[in-house]
ZAVEXDREN-551062 format. One record per residue: x, y negated, z negated of N, C-alpha, C, O, CB in turn; residue in three letters. Coordinates in steps of 0.001 Angstrom, whole numbers, plus 500000, padded with zeros to 6 digits. Glycine has a CB too. Layout:
<rs>
XYZXYZXYZXYZXYZALA
...
</rs>
This chain:
<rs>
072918757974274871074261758522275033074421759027276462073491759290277224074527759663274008UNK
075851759140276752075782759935278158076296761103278009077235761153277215076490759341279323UNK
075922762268278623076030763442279160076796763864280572076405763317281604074842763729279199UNK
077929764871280639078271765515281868078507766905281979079006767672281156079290764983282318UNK
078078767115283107077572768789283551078682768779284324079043767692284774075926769231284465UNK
079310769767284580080169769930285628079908771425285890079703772254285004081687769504285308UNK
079942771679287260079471773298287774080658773283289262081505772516289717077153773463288378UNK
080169774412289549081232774854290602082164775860290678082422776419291744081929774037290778UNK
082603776090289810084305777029289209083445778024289279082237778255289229085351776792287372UNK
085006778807289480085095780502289977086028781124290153086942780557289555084647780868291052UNK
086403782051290668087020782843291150087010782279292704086071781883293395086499784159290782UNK
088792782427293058088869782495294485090182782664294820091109782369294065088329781366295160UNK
090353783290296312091639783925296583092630782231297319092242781143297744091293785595297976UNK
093655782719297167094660781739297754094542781282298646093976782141299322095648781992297940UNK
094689780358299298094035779143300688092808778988300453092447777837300695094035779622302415UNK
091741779881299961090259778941299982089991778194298990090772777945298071089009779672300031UNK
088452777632299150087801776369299304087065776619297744086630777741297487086704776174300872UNK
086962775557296777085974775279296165085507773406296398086046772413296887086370775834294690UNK
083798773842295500083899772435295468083175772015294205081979772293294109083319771774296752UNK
083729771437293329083013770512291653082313770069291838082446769318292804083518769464290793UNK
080775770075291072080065768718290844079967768507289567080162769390288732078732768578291396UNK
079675767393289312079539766598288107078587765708287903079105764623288169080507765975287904UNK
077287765514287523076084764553287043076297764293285493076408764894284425074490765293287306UNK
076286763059286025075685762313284629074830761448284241074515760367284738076342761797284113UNK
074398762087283145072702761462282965072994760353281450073983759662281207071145763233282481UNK
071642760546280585071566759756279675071543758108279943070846758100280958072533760174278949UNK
071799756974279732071004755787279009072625755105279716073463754809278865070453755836276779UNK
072967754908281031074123754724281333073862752964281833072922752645282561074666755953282447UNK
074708752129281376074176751077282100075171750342283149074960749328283815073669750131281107UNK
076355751191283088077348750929284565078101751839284372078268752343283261078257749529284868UNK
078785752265285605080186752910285987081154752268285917080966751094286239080343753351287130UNK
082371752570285564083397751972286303084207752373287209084824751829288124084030751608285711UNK
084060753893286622084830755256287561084485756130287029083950756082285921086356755507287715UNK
084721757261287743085110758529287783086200759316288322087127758917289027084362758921288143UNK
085923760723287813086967761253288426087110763147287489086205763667286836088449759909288174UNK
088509763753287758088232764919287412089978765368286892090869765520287728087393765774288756UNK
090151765491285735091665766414285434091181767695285034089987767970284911092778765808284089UNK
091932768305284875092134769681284736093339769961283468094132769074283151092590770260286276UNK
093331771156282897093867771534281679094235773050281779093294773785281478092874771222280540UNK
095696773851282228095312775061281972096111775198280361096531774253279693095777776154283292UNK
096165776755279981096128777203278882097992776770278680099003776896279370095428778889278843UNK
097504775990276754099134775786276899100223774550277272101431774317277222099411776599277824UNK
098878773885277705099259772589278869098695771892278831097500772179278760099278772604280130UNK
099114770326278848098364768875278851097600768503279917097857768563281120099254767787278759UNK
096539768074279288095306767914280098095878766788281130096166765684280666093861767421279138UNK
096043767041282492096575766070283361095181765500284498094047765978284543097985766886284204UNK
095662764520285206094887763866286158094973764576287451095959765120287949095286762480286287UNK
093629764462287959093517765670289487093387763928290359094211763462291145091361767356289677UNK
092227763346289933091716762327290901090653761516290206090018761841289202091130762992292217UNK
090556760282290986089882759245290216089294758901291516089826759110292607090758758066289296UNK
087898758235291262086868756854292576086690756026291315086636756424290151084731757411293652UNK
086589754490291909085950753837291015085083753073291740084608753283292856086730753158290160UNK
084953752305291102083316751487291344083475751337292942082766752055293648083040749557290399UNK
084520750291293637084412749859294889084931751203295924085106751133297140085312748443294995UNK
085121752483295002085529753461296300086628753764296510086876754511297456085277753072297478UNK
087527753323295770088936753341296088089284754579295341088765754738294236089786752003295659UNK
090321755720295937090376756836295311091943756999295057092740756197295542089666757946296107UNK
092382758187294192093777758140293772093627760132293658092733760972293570094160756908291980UNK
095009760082293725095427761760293416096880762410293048098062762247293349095122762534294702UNK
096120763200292261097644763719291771098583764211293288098265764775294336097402765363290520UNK
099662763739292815100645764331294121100791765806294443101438766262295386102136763944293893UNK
100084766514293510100188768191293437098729768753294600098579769780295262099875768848291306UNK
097977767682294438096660767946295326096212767293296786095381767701297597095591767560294471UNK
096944766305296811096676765180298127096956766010299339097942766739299453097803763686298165UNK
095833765814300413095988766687301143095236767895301145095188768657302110096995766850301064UNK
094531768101299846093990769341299749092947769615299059092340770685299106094730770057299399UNK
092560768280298097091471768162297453090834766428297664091600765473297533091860768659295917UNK
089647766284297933089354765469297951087886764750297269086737765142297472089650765527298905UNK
088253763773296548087277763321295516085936762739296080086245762049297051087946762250294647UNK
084635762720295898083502761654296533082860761685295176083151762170294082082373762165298047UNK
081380760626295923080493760166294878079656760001295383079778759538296518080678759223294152UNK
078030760333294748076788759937295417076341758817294032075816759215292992075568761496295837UNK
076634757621294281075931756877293527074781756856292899074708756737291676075891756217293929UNK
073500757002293877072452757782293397072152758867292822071186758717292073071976757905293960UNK
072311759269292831072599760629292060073462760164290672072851760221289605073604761807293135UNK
074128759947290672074993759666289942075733761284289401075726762024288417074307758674288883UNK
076296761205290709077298762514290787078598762263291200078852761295291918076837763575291747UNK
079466763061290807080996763629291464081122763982292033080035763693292532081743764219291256UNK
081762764837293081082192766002293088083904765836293666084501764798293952081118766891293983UNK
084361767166293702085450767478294424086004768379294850086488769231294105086070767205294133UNK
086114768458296585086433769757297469087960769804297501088701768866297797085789769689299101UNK
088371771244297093089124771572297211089457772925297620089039773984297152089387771183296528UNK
090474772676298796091063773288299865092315773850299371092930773587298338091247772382300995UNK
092584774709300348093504775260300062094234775683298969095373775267298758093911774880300498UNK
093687776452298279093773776752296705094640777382296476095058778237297258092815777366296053UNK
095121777148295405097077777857295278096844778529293781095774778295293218098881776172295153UNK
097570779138293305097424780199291938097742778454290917097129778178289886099190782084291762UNK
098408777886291322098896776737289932097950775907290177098138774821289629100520775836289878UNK
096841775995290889095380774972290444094584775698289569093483775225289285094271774536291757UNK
095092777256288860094430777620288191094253776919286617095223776928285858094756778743288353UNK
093119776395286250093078775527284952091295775481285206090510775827286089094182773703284978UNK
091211774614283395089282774634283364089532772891284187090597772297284015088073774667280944UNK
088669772426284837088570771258285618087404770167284713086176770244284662088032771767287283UNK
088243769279284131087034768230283419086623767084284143087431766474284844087487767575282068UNK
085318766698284026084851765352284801084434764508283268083971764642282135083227765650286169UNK
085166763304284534085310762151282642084407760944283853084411761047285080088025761254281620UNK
083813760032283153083272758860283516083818757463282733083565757249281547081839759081283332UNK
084225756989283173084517755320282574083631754565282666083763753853283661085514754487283174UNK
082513754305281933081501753416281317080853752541280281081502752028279369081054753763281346UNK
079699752399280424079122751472279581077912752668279227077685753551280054078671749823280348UNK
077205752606277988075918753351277855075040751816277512075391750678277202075930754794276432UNK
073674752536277771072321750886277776072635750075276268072240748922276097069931751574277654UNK
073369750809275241072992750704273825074102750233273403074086749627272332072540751908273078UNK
075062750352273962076417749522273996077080748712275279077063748884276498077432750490273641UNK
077931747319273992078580746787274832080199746983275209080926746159275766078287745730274530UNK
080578748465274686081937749141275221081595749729276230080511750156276630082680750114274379UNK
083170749722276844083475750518277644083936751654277328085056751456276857084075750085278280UNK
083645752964277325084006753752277039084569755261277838084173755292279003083288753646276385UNK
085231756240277520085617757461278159084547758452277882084398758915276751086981757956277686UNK
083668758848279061082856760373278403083146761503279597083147761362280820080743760176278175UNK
083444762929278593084045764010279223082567765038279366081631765385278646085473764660278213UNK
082988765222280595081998767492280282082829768275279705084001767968279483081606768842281967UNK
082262769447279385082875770278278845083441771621279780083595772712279232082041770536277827UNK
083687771454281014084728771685281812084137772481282455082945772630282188085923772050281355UNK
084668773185283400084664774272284657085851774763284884086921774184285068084236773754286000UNK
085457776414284847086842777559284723086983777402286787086100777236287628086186779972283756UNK
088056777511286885088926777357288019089830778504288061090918778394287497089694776073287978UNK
089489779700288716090954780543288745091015781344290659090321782088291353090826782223287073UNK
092326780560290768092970781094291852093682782102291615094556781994290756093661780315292438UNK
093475783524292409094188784869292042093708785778293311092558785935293722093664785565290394UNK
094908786324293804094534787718295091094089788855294243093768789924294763096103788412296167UNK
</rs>
């Protein structure tokens, strides 16, 4: 099966910096993408940003400019820096993977179980 950790979240004041990571382990036998939405309380779990296999990245129009997605292949990590932090990026931040596991031949969606995110003076 596959597994995701996501760490990073915190507390932080308005204009600064965090940054997500996300590993995923377990019995994975390709990527197709990744990437990271966010969910606050009350509210539909929406899209922050996506990489997929060849690198090509996408972003919500609420973040471009201010957060930006990477990937260490090796590793087989996420992450994502984000700048300039505003009170309405406050939400828990999920990392999802679009894959294959060794034991199957789907493609499938696997989530972490999130990271608290709160922007506040």
């Amino acid at each position: 099966q596959v597994q995701l950790v996501e760490s990073g979240g915190g507390l932080v004041q308005p204009g600064g910096s965090l940054r997500l990571s996300c590993v995923a382990s377990g019995t994975i036998a390709s990527i197709s993408a990744m990437g990271w939405y966010h969910q606050a309380p009350g509210k539909q779990r929406e899209l922050v940003a996506t990489i997929i296999s060849g690198g090509t990245t996408t972003y919500a129009d609420s973040v471009k400019d201010r957060f930006t997605i990477s990937r260490d292949n090796s590793k087989k990590m996420v992450y994502l820096q984000m700048n300039s932090l505003k009170p309405e990026d406050t939400a828990v931040y999920f990392c999802t993977l679009k894959g294959r596991s060794s034991f199957s031949n789907i493609v499938k969606d696997f989530w972490g179980q999130g990271t608290r995110v709160t922007v506040s003076s």
